[in-house]
C-alpha positions as a Markdown table, in Angstrom:
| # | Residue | x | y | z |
|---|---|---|---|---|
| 1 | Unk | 17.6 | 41.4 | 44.3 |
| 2 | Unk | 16.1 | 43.7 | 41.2 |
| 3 | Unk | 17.2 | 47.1 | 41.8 |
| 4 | Unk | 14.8 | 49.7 | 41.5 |
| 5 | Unk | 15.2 | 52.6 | 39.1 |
| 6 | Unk | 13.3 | 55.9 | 38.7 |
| 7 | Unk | 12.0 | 54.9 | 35.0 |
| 8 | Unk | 10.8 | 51.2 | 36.2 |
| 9 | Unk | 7.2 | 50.9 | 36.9 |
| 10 | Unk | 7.5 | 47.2 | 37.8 |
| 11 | Unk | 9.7 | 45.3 | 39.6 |
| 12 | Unk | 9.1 | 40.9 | 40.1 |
| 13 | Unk | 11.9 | 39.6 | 42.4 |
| 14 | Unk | 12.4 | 36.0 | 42.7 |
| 15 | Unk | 8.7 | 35.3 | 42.6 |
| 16 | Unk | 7.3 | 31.8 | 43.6 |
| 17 | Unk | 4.2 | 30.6 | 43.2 |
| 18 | Unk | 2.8 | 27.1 | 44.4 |
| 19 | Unk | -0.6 | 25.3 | 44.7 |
| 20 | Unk | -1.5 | 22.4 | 46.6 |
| 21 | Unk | -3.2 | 19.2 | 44.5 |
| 22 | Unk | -4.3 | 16.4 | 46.5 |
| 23 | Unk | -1.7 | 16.5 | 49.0 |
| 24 | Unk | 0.9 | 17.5 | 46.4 |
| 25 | Unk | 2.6 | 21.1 | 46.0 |
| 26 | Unk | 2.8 | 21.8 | 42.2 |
| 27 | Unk | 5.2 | 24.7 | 41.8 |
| 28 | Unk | 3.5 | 27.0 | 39.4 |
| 29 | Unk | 5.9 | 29.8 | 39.2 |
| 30 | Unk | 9.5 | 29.2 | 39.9 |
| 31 | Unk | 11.9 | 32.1 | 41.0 |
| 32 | Unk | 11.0 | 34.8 | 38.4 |
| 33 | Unk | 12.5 | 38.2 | 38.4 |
| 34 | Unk | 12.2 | 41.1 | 35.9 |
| 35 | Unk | 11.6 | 44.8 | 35.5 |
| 36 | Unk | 9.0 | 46.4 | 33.5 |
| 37 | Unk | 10.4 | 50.1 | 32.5 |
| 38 | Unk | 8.0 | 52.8 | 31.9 |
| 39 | Unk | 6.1 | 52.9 | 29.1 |
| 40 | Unk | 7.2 | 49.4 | 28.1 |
| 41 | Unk | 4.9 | 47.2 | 26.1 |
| 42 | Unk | 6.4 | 43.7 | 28.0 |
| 43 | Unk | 5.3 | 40.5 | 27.2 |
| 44 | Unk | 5.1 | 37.1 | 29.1 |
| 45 | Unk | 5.0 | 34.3 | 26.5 |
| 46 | Unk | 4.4 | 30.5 | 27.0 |
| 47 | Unk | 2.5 | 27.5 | 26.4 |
| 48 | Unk | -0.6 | 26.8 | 28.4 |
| 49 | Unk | 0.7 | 25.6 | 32.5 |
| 50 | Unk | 4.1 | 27.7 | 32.2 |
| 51 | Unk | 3.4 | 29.9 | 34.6 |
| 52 | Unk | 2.6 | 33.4 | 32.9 |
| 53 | Unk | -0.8 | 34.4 | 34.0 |
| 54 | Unk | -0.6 | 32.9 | 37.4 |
| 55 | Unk | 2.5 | 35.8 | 37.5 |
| 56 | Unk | 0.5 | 37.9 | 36.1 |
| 57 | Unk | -2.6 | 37.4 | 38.3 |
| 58 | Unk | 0.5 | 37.9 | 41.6 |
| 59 | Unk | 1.0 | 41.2 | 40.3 |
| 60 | Unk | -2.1 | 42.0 | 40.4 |
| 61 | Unk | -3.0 | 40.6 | 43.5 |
| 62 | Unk | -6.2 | 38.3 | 42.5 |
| 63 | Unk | -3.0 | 36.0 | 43.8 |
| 64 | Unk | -0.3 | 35.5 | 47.0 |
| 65 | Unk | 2.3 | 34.6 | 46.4 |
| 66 | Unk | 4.8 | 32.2 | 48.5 |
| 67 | Unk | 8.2 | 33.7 | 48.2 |
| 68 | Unk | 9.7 | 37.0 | 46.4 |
| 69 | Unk | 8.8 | 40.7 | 45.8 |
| 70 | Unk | 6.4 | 42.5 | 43.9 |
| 71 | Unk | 6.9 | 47.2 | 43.6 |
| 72 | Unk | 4.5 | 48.9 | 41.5 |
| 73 | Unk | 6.1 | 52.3 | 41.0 |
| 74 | Unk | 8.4 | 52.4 | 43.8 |
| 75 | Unk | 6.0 | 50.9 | 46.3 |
| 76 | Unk | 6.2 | 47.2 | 47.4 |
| 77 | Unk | 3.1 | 45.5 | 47.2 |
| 78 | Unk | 3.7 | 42.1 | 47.5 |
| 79 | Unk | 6.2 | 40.3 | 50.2 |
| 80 | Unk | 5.5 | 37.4 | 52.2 |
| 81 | Unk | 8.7 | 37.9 | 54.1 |
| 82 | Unk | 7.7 | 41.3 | 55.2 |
| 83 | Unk | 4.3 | 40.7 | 55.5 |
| 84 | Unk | 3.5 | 43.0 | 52.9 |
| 85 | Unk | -0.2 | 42.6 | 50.8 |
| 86 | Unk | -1.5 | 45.3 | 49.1 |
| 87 | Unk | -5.3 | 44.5 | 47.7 |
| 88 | Unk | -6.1 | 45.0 | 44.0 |
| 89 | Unk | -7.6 | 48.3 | 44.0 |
| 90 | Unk | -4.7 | 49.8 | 45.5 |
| 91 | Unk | -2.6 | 48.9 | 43.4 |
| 92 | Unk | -2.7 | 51.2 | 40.5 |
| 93 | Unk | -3.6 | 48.8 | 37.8 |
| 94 | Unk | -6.0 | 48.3 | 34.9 |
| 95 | Unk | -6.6 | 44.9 | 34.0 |
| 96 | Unk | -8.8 | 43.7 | 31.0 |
| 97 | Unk | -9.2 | 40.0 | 31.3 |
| 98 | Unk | -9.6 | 36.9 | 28.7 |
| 99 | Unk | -13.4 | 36.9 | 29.3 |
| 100 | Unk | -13.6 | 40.6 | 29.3 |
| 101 | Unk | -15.7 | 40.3 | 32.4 |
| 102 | Unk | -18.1 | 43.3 | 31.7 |
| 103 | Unk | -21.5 | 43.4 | 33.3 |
| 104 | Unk | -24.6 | 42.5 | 30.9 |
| 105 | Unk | -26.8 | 44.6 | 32.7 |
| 106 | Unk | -25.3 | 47.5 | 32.0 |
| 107 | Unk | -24.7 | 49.7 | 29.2 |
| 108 | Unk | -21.6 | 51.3 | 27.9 |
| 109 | Unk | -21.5 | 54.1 | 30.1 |
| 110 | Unk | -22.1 | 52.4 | 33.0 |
| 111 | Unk | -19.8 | 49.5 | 32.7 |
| 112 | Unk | -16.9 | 51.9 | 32.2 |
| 113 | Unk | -17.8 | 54.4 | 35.2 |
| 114 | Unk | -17.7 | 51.4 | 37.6 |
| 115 | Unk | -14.5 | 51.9 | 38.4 |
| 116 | Unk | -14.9 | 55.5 | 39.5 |
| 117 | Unk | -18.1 | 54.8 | 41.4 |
| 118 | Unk | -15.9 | 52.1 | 43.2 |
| 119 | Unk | -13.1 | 54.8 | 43.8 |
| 120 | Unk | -15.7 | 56.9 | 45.4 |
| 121 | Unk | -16.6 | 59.6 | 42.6 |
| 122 | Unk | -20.0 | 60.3 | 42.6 |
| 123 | Unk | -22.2 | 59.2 | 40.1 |
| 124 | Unk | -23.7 | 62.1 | 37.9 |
| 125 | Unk | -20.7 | 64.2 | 38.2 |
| 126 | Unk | -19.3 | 66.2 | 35.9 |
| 127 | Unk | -16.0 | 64.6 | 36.4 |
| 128 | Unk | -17.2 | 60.6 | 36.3 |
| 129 | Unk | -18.7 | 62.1 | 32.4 |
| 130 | Unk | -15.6 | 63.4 | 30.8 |
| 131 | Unk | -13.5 | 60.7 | 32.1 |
| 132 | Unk | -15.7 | 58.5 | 30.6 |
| 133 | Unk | -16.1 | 60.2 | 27.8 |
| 134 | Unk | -11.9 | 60.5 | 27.5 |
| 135 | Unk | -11.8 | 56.6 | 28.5 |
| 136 | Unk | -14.8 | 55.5 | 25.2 |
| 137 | Unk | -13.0 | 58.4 | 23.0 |
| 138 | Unk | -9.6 | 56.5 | 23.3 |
| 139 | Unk | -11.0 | 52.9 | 21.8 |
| 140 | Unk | -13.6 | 54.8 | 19.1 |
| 141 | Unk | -16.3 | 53.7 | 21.4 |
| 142 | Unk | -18.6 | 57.0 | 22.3 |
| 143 | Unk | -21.3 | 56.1 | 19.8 |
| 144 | Unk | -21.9 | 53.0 | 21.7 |
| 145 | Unk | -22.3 | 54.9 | 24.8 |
| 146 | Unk | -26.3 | 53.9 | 26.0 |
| 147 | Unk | -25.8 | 50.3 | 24.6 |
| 148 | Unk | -26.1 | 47.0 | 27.0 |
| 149 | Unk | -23.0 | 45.3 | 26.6 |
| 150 | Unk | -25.2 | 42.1 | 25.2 |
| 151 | Unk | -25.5 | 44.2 | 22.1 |
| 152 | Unk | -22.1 | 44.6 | 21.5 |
| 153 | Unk | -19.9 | 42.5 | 18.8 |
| 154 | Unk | -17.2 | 40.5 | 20.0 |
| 155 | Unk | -14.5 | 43.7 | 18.8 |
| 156 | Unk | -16.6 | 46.1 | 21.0 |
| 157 | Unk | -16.4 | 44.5 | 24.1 |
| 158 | Unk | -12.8 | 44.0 | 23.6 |
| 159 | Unk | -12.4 | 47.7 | 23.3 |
| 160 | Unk | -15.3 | 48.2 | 26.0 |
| 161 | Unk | -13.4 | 46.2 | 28.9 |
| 162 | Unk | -10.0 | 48.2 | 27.6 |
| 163 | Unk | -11.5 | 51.6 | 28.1 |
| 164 | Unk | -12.9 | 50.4 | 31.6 |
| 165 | Unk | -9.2 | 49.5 | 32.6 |
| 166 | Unk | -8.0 | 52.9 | 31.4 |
| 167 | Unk | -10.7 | 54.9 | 32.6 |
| 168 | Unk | -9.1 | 55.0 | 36.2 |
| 169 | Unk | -5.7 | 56.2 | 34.4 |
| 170 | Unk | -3.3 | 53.2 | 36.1 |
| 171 | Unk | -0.1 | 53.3 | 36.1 |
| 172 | Unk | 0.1 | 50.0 | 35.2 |
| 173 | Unk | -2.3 | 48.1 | 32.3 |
| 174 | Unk | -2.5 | 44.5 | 33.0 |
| 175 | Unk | -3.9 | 42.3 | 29.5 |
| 176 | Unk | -4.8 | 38.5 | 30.1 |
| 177 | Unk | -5.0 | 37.0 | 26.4 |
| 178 | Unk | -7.6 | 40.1 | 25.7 |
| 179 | Unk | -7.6 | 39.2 | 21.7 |
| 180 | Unk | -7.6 | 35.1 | 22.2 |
| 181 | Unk | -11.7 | 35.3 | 22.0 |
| 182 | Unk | -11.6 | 37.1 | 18.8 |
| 183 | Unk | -11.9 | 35.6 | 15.3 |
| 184 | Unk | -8.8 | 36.1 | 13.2 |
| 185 | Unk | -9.1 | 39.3 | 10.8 |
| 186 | Unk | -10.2 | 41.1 | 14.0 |
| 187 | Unk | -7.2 | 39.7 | 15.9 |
| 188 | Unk | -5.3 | 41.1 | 13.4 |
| 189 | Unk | -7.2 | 44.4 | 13.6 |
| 190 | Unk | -7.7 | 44.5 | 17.5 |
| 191 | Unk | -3.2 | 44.0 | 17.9 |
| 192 | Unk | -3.1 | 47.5 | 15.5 |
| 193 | Unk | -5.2 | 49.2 | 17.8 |
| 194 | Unk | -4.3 | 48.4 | 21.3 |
| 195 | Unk | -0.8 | 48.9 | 20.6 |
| 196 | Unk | -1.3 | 52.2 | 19.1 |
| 197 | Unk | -3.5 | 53.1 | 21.9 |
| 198 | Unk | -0.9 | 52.0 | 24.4 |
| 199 | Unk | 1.8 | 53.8 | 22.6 |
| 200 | Unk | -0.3 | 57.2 | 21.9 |
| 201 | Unk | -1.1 | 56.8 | 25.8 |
| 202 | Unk | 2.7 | 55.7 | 26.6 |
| 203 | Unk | 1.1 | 53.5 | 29.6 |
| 204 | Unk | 3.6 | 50.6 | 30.7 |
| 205 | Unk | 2.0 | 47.4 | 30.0 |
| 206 | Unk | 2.1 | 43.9 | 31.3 |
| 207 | Unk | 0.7 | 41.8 | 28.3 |
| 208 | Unk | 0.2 | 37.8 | 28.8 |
| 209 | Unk | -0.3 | 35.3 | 25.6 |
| 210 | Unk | 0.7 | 32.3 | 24.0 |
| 211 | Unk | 0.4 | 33.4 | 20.6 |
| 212 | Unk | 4.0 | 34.4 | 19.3 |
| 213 | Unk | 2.3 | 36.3 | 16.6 |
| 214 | Unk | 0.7 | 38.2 | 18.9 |
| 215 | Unk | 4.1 | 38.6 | 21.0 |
| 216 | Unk | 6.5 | 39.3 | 18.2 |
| 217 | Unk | 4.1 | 42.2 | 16.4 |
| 218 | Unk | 3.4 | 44.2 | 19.7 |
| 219 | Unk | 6.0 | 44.1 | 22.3 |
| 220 | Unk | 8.9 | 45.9 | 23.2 |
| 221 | Unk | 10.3 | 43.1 | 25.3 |
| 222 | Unk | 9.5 | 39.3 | 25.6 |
| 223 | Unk | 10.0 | 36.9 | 28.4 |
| 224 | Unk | 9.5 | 33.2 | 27.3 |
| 225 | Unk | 8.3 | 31.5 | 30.2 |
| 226 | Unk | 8.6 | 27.5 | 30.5 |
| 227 | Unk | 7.8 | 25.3 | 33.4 |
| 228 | Unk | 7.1 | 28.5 | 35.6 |
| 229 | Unk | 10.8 | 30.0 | 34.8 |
| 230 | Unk | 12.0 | 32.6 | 32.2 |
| 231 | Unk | 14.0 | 31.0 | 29.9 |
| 232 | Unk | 15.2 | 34.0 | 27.9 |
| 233 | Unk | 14.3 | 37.9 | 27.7 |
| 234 | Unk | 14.9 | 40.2 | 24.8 |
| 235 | Unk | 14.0 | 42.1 | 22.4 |
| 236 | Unk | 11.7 | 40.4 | 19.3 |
| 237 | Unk | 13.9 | 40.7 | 16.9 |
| 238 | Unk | 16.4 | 39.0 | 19.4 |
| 239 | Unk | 14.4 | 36.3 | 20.6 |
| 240 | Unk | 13.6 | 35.1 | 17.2 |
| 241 | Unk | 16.7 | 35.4 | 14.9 |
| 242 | Unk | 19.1 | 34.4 | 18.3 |
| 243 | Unk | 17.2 | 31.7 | 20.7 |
| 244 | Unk | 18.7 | 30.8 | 23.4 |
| 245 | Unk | 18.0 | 26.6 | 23.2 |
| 246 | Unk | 15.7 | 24.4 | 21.4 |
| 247 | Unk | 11.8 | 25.2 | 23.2 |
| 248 | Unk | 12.4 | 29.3 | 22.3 |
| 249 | Unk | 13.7 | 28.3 | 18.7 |
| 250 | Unk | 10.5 | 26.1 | 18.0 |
| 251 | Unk | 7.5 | 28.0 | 20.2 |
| 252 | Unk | 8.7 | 31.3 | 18.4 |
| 253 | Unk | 8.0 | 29.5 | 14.8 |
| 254 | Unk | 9.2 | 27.3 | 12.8 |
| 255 | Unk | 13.0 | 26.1 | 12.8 |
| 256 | Unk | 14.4 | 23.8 | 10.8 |
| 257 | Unk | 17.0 | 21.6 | 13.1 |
| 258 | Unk | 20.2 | 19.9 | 12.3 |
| 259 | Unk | 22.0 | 17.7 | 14.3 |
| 260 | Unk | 26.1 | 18.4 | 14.8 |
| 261 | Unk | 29.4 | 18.5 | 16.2 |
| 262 | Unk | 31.8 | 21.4 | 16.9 |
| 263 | Unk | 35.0 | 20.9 | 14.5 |
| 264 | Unk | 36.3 | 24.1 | 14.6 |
| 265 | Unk | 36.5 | 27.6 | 16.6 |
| 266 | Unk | 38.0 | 31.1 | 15.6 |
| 267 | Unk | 38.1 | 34.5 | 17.6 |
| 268 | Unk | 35.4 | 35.6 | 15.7 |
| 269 | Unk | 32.5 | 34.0 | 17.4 |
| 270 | Unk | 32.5 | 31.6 | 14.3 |
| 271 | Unk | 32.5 | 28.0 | 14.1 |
| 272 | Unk | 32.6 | 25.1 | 11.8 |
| 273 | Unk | 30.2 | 22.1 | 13.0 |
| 274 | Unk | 30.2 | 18.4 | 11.0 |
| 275 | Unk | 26.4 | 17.7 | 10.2 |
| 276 | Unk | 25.1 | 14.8 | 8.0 |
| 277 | Unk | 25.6 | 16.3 | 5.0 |
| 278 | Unk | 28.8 | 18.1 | 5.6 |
| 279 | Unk | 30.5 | 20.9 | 7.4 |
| 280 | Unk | 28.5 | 24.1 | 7.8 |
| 281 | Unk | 29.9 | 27.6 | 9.0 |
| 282 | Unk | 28.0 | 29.7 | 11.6 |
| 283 | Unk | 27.7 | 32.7 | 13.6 |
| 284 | Unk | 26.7 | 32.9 | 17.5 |
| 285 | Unk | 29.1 | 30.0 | 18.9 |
| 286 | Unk | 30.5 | 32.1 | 22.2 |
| 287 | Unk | 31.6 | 30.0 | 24.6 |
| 288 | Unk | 31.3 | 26.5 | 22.5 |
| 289 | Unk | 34.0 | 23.7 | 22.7 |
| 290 | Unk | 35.3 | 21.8 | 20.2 |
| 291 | Unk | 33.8 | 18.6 | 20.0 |
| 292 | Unk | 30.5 | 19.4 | 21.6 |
| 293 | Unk | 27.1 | 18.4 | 20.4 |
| 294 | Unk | 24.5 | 20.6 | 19.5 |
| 295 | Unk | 22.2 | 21.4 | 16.2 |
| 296 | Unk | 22.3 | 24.2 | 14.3 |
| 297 | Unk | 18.8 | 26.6 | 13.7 |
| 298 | Unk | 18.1 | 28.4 | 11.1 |
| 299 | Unk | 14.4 | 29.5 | 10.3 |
| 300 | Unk | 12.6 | 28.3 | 6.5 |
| 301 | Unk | 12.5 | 32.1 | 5.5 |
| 302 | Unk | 16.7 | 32.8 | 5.8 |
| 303 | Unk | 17.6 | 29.2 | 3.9 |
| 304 | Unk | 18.4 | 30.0 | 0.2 |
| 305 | Unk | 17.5 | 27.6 | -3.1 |
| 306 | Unk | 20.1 | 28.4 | -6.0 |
| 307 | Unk | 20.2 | 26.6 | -9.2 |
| 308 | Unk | 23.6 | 26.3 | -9.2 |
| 309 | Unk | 26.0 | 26.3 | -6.7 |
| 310 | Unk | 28.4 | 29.5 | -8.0 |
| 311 | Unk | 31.0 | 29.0 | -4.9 |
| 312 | Unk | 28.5 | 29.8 | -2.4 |
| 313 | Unk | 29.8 | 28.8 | 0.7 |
| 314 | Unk | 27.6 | 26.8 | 3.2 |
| 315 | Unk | 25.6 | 25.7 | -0.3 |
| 316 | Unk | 25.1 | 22.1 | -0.4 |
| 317 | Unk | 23.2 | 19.8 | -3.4 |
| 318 | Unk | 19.5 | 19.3 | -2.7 |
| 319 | Unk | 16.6 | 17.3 | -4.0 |
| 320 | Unk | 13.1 | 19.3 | -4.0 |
| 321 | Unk | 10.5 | 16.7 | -2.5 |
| 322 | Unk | 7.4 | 18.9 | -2.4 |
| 323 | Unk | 6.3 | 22.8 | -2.9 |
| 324 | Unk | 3.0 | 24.4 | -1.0 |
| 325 | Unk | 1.9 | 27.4 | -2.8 |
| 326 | Unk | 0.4 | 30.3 | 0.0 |
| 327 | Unk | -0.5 | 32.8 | -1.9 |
| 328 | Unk | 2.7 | 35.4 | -0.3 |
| 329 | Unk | 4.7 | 32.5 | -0.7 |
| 330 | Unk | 5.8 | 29.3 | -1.2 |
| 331 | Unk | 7.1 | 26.4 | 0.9 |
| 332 | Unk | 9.8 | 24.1 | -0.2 |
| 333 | Unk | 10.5 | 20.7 | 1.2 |
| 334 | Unk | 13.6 | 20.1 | 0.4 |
| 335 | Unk | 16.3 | 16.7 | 1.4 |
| 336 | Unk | 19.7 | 17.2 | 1.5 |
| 337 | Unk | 21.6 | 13.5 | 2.2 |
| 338 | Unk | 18.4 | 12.4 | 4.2 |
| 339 | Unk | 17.8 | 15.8 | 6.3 |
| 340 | Unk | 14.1 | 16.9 | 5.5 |
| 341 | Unk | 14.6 | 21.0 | 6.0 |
| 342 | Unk | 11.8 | 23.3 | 5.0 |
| 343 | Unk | 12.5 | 26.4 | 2.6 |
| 344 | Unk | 9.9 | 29.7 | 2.3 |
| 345 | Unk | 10.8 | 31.1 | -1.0 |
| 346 | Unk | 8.7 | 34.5 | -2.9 |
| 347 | Unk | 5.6 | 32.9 | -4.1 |
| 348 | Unk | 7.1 | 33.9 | -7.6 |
| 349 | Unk | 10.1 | 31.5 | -7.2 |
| 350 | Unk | 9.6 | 28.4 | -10.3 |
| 351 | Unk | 10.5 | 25.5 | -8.3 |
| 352 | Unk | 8.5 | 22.7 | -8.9 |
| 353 | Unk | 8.7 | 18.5 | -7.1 |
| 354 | Unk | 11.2 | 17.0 | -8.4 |
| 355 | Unk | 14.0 | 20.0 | -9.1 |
| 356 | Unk | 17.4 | 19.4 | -8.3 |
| 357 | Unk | 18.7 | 22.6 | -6.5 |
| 358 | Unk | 21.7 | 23.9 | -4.7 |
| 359 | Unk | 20.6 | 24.9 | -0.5 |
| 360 | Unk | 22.4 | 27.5 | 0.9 |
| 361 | Unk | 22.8 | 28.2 | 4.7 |
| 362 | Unk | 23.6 | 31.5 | 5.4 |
| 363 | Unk | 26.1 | 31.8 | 8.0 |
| 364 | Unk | 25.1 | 35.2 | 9.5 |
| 365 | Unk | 21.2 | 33.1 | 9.9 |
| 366 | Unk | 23.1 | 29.6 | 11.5 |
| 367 | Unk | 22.7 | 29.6 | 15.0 |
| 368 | Unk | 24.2 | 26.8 | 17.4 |
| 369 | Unk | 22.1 | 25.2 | 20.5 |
| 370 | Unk | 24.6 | 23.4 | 22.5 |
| 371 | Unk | 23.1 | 20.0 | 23.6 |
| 372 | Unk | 21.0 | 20.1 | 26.6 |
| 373 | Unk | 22.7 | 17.7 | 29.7 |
């Protein structure tokens, strides 16, 4: 069981989820436990059907769950077991959903009071007007105030459905894929400003996507969900520079993938693997036998193209097959002995098809994924 702390606004203990489909139980979500500390910006990452909102949507409760525990701040909200069921609206959360779901009917002012009117403040009161106020100051929205919400752009009713979540001051801020609706540039723009609002706020958020962009730029903490389990937590930086098996590697952008074998172990967490076009040192090898099967990782950006090879170690003889030019950089296709790896070098970098070049595999960037049984 997930211990509660006193700085730990959320605690999910053993959490299962199933539906029944046509006389079938599909397990949706599969035994998943984490905490949520407070002020956390925590992230649940996945591919569509892994699991992630349909936890989300539990600890909300717009969802029961089967088995497992849910606390929001100390209190227990959710446990079949017990027999414990606390409704949505007393649960202390905001929640801004994929859709936004804001009223058309209403303007600005009165889309975000709804909440309030709901908790029983009364309408025209001085109170309901500067939390509202607070709530449309916080996302830049106050000029908007006497607007319908049909003539808002897409960016406006982003930030419009974010201040009605926040206007009831939750302890919790739930966020379904809010930005997914959004064209690109204002993506980009819309990740900048809800994660300095959540940080000049310090609320502790639960946010849900599938976009690793999205997950990487903003969260303090990522858990990759696949087929309705975690299969690793950490840190970004973590996560993406030390995955934990093959689906994290790939879903958390691209990773060139080498088949090998385990030579060779030291005390240093280092070990020397046999691949198809020779031996290769790497880092990140704890508790690898010799003679297991695995492939080493290592992500476009952290492989190296020399001219020559100068002594370099892990540096191997390579044969330029292609270069896309992206304006911040440049891709290299490269084939060393048959392997087809994929190099991002500065877009400044002169190689050209056809260039004979020396690849280098850093061995502080090499990870090792042992092979799956």
């Amino acid at each position: 069981m997930v211990n509660a702390e006193p700085n730990v606004t959320v605690t999910v203990d053993g959490l299962y989820k199933s539906y029944s489909d046509q006389k079938r139980v599909v397990p949706a979500v599969r035994g998943v436990s984490f905490t949520i500390r407070e002020g956390e910006f925590y992230t649940l990452l996945g591919p569509s059907g892994c699991g992630k909102t349909t936890t989300m949507r539990c600890v909300a409760g717009l969802e029961h769950a089967n088995r497992g525990e849910i606390s929001v701040h100390g209190q227990l909200v959710s446990s079949p077991a017990k027999n414990v069921f606390v409704p949505p609206n007393k649960r202390d959360i905001g929640m801004v959903f994929q859709s936004y779901a804001i009223w058309p009917h209403m303007t600005v002012f009165q889309n975000v009071a709804f909440p309030l009117k709901v908790a029983g403040i009364k309408t025209r009161s001085k109170e309901m007007r500067d939390r509202v106020e607070e709530a449309l100051a916080l996302v830049e929205m106050t000029e908007y105030v006497d607007r319908f919400a049909t003539q808002l752009s897409g960016g406006q009713q982003q930030r419009l459905a974010l201040a009605r979540a926040l206007v009831r001051r939750p302890a919790l801020l739930l966020l379904d894929e809010p930005l997914s609706n959004l064209d690109a540039r204002l993506r980009d723009t819309m990740r900048t400003e809800l994660r300095a609002i959540q940080r000049r706020l310090g609320i502790t958020t639960l946010y849900v996507t599938h976009d690793q962009t999205e997950a990487l730029s903003m969260s303090t903490r990522i858990a990759v969900m696949e087929n309705g389990e975690i299969v690793q937590e950490a840190t970004p930086r973590e996560l993406y520079n030390a995955p934990a098996n093959a689906f994290v590697a790939e879903f958390l952008g691209v990773s060139n993938r080498i088949p090998c074998t385990v030579v060779e172990i030291d005390g240093a967490n280092v070990c020397t693997v046999e691949t198809s076009f020779g031996t290769v040192r790497l880092s990140g090898a704890s508790g690898t036998a010799r003679g297991a099967k695995g492939v080493v990782t290592i992500r476009p950006e952290h492989l190296r193209l020399h001219r020559s090879s100068d002594g370099t170690p892990n540096a191997f003889a390579a044969h330029v097959r292609s270069v896309q030019f992206y304006g911040e950089q440049s891709e290299c296709h490269v084939e060393v002995n048959g392997v087809a790896l994929r190099v991002r070098v500065p877009s400044d970098a002169e190689f050209v098809h056809g260039d004979d070049v020396w690849l280098e595999l850093p061995v502080l960037s090499c990870r090792l994924i042992a092979e799956e049984a």
